[in-house]
C-alpha positions as CSV (number, residue, x, y, z in Angstrom):
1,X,-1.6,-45.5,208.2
2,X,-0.1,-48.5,209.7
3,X,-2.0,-50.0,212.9
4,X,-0.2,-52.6,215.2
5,X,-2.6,-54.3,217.5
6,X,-2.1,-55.7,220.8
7,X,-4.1,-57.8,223.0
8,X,-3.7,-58.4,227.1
9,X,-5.9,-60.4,229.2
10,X,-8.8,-60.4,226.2
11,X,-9.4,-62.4,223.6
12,X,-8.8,-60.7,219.7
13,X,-12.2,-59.7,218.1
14,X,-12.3,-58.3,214.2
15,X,-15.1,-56.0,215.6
16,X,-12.8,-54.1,217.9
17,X,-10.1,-53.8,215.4
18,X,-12.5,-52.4,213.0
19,X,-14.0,-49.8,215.2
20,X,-10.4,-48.8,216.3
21,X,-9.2,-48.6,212.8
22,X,-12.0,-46.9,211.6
23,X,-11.8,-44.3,214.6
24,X,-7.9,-43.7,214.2
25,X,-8.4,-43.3,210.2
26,X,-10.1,-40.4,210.5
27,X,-7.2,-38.7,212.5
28,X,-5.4,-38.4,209.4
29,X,-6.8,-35.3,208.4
30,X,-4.9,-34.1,210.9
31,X,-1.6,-35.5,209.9
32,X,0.4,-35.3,206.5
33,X,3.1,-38.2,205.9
34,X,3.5,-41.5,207.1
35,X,1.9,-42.4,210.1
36,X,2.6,-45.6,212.8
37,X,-0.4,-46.7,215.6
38,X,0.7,-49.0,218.1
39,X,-2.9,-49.6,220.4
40,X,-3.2,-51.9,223.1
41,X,-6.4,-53.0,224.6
42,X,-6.3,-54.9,227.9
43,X,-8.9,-55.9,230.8
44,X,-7.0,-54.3,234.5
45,X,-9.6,-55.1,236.8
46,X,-13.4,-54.2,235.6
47,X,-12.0,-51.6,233.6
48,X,-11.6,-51.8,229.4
49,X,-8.1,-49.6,229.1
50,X,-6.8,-48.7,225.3
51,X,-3.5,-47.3,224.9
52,X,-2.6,-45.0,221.9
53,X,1.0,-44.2,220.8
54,X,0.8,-42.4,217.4
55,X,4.4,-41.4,215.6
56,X,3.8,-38.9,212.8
57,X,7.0,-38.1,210.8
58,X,9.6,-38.2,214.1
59,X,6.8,-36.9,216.6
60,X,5.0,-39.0,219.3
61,X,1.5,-38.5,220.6
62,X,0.2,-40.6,223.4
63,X,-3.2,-41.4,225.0
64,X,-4.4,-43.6,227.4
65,X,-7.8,-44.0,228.6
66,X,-10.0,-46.8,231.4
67,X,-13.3,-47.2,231.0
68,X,-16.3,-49.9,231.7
69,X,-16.7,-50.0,227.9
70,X,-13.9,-50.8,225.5
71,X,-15.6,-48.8,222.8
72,X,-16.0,-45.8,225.3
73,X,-12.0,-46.2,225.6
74,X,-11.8,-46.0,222.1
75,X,-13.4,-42.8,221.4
76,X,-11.9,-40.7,224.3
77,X,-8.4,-41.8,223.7
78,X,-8.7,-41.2,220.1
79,X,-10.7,-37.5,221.1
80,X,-7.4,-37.0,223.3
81,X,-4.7,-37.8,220.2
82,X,-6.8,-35.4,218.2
83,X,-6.5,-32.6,220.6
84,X,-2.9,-33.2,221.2
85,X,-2.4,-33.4,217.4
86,X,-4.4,-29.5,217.3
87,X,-2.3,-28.2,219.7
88,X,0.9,-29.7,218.1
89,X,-0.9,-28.1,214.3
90,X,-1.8,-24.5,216.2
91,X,2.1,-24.3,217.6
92,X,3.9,-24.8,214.9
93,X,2.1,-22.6,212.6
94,X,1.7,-20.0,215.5
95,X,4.7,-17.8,214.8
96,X,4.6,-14.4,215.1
97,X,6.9,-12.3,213.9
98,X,7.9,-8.7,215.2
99,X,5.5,-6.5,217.6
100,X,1.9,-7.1,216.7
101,X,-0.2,-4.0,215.5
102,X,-2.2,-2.6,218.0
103,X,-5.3,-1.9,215.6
């Protein structure tokens, strides 16, 4: 996995990019192939916002959370990637075939 960090209106810290890395690693149990992260954090106001865009082999999953804590935005926008890539997993493999049996 290939993470691109970006920084607005905050200042760069190792501990943040190791939390987000850490977090977004363990999404790829969800994916197979080559995967690109693009996350920006930046300071709007009082609010911590982190924005997600994840491309997995041609697709593109999004997230964007606001919160008081950065590393509250962390884990809900990385809880909302996960749950679009499930959905994303359950529709392609959902494919039904013919009238179901009614037994």
């Amino acid at each position: 996995m290939r993470i691109d960090f970006n920084f607005r209106n905050l200042e760069p810290t190792e501990a943040i990019k190791a939390y987000a890395a850490d977090k977004l690693s363990k999404l790829n149990k969800y994916v197979r192939g080559s995967v690109d992260a693009a996350v920006t954090f930046s300071v709007e106001r009082h609010l911590h916002c982190v924005d997600v865009s994840l491309n997995v082999d041609g697709e593109r999953h999004q997230g964007r959370e606001e919160q008081e804590d950065m590393y509250a935005s962390i884990d809900l926008v990385v809880d909302k990637i996960q749950r679009q890539l499930n959905r994303a997993h359950e529709q392609s493999t959902n494919h039904r075939r013919g009238p179901q049996p009614d037994g």
